[in-house]
C-alpha positions as a printed Julia matrix, in Angstrom:
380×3 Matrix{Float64}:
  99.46   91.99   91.25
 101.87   89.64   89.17
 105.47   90.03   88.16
 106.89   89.01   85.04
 106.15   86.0    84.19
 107.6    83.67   81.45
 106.95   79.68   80.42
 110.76   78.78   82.23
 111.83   78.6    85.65
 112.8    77.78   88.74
 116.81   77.12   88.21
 117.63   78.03   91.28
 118.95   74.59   91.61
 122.31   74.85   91.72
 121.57   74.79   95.56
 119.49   72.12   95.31
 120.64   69.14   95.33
 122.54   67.25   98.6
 121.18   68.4   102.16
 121.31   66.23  104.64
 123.7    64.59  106.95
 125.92   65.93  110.07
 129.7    65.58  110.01
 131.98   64.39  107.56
 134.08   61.5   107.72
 135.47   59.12  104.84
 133.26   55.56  104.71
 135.06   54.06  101.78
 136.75   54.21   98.43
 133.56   52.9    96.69
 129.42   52.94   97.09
 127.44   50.18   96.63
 125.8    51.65   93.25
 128.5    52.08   91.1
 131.52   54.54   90.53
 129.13   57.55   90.01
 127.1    56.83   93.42
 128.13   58.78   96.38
 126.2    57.32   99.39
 125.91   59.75  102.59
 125.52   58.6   106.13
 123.91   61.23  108.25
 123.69   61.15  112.08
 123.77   63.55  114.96
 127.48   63.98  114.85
 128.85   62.75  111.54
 128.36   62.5   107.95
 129.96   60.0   106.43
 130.41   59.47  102.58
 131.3    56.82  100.81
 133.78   58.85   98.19
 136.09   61.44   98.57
 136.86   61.68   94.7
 134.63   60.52   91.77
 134.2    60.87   88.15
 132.98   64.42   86.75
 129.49   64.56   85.3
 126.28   63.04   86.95
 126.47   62.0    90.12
 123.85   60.46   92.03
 123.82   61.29   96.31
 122.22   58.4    98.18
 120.96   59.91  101.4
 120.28   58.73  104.4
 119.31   60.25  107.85
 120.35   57.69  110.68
 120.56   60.7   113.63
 117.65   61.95  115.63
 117.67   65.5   113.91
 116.32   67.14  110.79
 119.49   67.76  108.37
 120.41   68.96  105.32
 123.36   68.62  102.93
 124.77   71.1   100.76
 127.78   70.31   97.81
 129.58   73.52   97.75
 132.05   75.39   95.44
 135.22   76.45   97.15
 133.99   80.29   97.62
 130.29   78.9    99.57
 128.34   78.77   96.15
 125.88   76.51   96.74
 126.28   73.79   93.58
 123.6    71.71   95.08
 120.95   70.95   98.02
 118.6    69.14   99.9
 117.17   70.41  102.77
 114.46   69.1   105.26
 115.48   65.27  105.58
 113.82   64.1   108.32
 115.25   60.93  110.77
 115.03   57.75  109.71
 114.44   59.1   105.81
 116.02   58.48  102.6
 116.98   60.92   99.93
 118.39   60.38   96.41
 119.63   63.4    94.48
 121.01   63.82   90.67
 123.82   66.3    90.17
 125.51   67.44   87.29
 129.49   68.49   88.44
 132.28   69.4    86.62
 136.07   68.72   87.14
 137.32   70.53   90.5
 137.33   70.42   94.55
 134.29   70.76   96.12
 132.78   70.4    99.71
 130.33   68.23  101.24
 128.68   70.39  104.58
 126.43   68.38  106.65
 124.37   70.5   108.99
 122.39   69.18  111.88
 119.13   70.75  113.1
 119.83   72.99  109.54
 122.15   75.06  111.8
 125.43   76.62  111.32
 128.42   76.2   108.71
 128.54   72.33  109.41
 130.85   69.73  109.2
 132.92   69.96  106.26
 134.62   67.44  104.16
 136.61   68.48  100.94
 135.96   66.16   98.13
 137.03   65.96   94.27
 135.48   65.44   91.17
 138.12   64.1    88.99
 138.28   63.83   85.09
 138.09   66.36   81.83
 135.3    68.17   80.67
 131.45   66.73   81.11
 129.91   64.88   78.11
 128.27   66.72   75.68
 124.51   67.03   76.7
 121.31   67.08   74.57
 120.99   70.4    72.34
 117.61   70.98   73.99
 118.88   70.81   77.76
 120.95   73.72   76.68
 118.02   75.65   75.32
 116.59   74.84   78.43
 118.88   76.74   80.52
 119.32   79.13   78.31
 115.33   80.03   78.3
 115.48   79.31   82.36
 118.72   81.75   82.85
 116.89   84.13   81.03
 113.68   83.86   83.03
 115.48   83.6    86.23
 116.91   87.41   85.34
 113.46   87.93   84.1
 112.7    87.43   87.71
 114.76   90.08   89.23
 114.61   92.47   86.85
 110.53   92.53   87.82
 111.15   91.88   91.64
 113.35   95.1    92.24
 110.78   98.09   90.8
 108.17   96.2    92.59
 110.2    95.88   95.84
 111.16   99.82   95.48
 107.55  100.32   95.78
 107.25   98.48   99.01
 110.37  100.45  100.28
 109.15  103.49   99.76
 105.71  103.03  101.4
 107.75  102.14  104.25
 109.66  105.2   104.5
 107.16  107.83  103.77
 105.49  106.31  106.6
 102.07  104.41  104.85
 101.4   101.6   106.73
  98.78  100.64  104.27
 100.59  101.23  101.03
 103.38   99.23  102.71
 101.41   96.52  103.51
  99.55   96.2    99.47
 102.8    96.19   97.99
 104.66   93.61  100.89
 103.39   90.59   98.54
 103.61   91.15   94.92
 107.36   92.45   95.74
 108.13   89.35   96.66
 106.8    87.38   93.49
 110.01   86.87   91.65
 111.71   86.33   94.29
 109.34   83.11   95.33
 109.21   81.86   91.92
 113.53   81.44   91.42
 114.68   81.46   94.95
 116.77   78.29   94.68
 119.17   80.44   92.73
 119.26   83.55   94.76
 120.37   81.16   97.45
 123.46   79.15   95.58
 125.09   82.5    96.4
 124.78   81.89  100.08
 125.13   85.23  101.71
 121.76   87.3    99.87
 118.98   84.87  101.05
 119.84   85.45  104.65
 119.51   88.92  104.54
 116.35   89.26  102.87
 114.55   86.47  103.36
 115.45   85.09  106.92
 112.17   84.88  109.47
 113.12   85.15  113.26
 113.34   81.84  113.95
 116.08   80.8   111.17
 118.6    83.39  112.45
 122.06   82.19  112.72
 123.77   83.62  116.29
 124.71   86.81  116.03
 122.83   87.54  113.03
 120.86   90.94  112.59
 117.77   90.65  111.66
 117.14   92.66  108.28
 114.7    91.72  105.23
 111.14   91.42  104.01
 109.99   89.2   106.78
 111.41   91.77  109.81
 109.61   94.51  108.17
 106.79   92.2   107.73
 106.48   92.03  111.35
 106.64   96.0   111.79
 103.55   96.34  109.51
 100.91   93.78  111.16
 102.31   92.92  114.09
 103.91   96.53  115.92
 101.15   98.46  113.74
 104.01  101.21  113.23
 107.1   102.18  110.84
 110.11  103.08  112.78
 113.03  105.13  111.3
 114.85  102.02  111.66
 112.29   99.99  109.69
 112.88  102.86  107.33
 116.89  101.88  107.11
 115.82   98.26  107.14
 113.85   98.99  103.89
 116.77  100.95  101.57
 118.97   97.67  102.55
 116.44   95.11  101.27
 116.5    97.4    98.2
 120.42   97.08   98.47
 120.26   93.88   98.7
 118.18   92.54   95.99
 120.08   94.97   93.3
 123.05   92.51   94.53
 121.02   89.54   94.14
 119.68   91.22   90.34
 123.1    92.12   89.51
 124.16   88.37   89.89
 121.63   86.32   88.9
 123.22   85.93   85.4
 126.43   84.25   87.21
 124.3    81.49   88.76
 125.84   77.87   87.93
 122.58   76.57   85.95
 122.2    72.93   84.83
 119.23   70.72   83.79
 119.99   69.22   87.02
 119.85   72.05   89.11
 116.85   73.44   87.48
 115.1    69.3    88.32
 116.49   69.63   91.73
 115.45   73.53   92.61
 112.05   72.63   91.17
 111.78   70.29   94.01
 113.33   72.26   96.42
 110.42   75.34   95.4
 107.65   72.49   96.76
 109.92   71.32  100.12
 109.84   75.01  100.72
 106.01   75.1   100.38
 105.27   72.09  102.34
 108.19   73.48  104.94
 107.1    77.22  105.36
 103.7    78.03  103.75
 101.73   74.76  104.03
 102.46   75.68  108.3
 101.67   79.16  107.83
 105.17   80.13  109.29
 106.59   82.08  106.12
 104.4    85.03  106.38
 103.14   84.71  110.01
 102.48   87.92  110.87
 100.24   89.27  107.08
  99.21   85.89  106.03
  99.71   86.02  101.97
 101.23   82.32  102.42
  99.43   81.8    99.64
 100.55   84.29   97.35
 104.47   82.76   97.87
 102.75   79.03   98.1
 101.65   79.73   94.35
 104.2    81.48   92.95
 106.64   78.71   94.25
 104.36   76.25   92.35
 104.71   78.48   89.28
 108.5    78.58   89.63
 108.41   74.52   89.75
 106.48   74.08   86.75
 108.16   76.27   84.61
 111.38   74.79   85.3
 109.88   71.45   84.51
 108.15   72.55   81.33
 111.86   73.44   80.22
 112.76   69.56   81.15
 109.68   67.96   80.09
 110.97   67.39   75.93
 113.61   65.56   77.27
 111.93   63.85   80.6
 109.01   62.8    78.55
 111.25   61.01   76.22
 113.17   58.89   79.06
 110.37   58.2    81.43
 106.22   58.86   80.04
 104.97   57.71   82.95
 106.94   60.19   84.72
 106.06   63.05   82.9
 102.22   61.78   82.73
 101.71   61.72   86.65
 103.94   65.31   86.75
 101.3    66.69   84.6
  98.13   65.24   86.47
  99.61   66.34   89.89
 100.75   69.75   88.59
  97.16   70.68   86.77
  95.48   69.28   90.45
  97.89   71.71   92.92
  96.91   74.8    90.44
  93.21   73.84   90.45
  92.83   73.5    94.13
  94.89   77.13   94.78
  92.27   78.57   92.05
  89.82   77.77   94.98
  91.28   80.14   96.87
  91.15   83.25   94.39
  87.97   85.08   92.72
  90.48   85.61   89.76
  92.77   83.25   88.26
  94.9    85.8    86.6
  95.12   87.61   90.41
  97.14   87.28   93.34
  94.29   88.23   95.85
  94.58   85.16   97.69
  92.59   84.52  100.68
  94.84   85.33  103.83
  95.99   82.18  104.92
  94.73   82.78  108.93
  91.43   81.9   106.98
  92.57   78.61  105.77
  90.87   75.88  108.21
  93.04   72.54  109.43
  91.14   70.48  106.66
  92.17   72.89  103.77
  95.81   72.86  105.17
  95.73   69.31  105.01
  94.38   69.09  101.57
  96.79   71.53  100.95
  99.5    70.01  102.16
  98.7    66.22  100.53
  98.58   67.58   97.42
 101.69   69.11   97.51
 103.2    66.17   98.49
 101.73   64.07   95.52
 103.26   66.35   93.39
 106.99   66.46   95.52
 107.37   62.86   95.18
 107.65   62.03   91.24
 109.11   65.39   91.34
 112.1    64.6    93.04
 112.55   61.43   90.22
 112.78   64.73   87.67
 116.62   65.28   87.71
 117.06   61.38   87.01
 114.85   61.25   83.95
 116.83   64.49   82.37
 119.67   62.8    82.4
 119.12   58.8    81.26
């Protein structure tokens, strides 16, 4: 079955953009690239940055891992909006990110082992308003904004569906509507988690619970269906707050901070969570239907890019040459995994030998790499 679908996407960005470093402390008044430049230091124990204040408008994060753990690091608004991300930098790695920020305090949170609040630094963007930007980047967001609501608007019936299965008691009917309700939310999930405090209550597995944390969401039911075989009548709660909780996310989707930036940067962020979570078959480990979120994550990537591509095509060819040969390669090698390319009866991913994971898997990462040179290209 397949939501709403519409030639924009995935601006989820605005919480997708900085991740990774450890705790904060000041490394200098200037970087080594230039006033706009913000270079990041991660380790076990500290983050350090080389700015606390710089110029409003595009800044460029220079990111590097120098501790023994996986980090990310987040830019945050003062109220925990996320304005942008990058998650999943290993040790020893480098990471450059393109941001678009406006005038105001911000702050840097460096998490170690992606754990936790972090280490927190406040920092400042300092200056009046952010140039003018091409007339078609604003189209751009405009079209992705409205595809991103799109998005919910579609997710929510569908989702209701799956709820209600769940507590009239049909184990079967729960378990055909589990994937398509989660569709939408796949495709734009960068910006259902710049709010911060949605994605970990509907889209949390068991492993990425924060101490104390309930468990609630798809992915707890998910486990009730295939794995316990039974609905419980608190399974049946479980399912009116995921309902809850996504009418929240649907009610605030339009407040999202959107940029061509974000929407480069969450476009990226959609294939890190593919090659993180679905490539390892750990997203849906107890049904399987990797697939179905591995694809629509894909989708949500190159619509976002589409958006950019005017503009990207006109500052870098090559760029936009290789994004189109890698995209058109990922979509014909998922095809092979679907009688119907218009259906999302994918095969169930337990079925999916080590040498198709790896194929998988390398062609995402063709893809992730010019990809993550997107941002950049929007805004030369």
């Amino acid at each position: 079955m397949r939501a709403v679908r519409l030639s924009v996407v995935t601006a989820a960005a605005t919480a997708a953009a900085l991740a990774a470093v450890t705790g904060c402390t000041e490394k200098g008044s200037s970087g080594s690239g230039g006033e706009r430049v913000i270079s990041v230091t991660a380790t076990d124990d500290k983050c350090e940055v080389s700015k606390k204040e710089f110029p409003a408008g595009h800044v460029e994060l220079d990111i590097e891992n120098k501790g023994s753990k996986v980090t990310e690091v987040y830019v945050l608004f003062p109220d925990d909006r996320i304005v942008t991300e990058r998650e999943n930098i290993g040790p020893g790695t480098k990471q450059k990110v393109t941001a678009e920020v406006k005038a105001g305090d911000y702050t840097i949170a460096c998490k170690p082992g992606m754990k936790g609040d972090g280490i927190r630094q406040a920092v400042k963007a300092t200056g009046g308003q952010v140039a003018k930007r091409d007339p078609r980047l604003d189209a751009a967001v405009a079209a992705y904004r409205k595809y991103a609501q799109e998005q919910a608007d579609a997710t929510v019936p569908l989702a209701e569906v799956f709820a209600t299965a769940i507590k009239d008691g049909d184990l079967e009917a729960a378990k055909k509507a589990y994937a398509p309700s989660r569709i939408g939310w796949e495709r734009t999930e960068p910006v259902a988690e710049s709010f911060g405090d949605i994605d970990p209550k509907v889209d949390t597995r068991a492993d990425g619970l924060e101490p104390g944390q309930k468990w609630t969401g798809w992915h707890r039911l998910e486990k009730s269906l295939w794995q316990d075989k039974k609905i419980t009548a608190e399974d049946k709660t479980l399912a009116t707050q995921l309902i809850t909780d996504l009418t929240d996310w649907q009610k605030r989707v339009g407040k999202a901070e959107i940029t061509p930036t974000s929407m480069a940067n969450g476009a990226k962020e959609l294939l890190d969570e593919v090659a993180t979570g679905k490539i390892t078959g750990e997203e849906d480990r107890y049904s399987h239907t990797d697939l179905v979120d591995f694809k629509a994550n894909v989708e949500g990537a190159q619509d976002a890019y589409e958006l950019l591509k005017p503009v990207a095509k006109e500052n870098d060819a090559a760029l936009t040459t290789e994004l189109d040969k890698q995209f058109a390669a990922l979509d014909t090698l998922l095809d092979k995994y679907r009688a119907d390319k218009n259906s999302y009866d994918f095969t169930s991913y337990d079925k999916v030998t080590a040498a198709q994971r790896k194929e998988l898997s390398d062609a995402v990462n063709a893809l992730a790499e010019p990809l993550s040179k997107l941002a950049a290209a929007v805004v030369k």
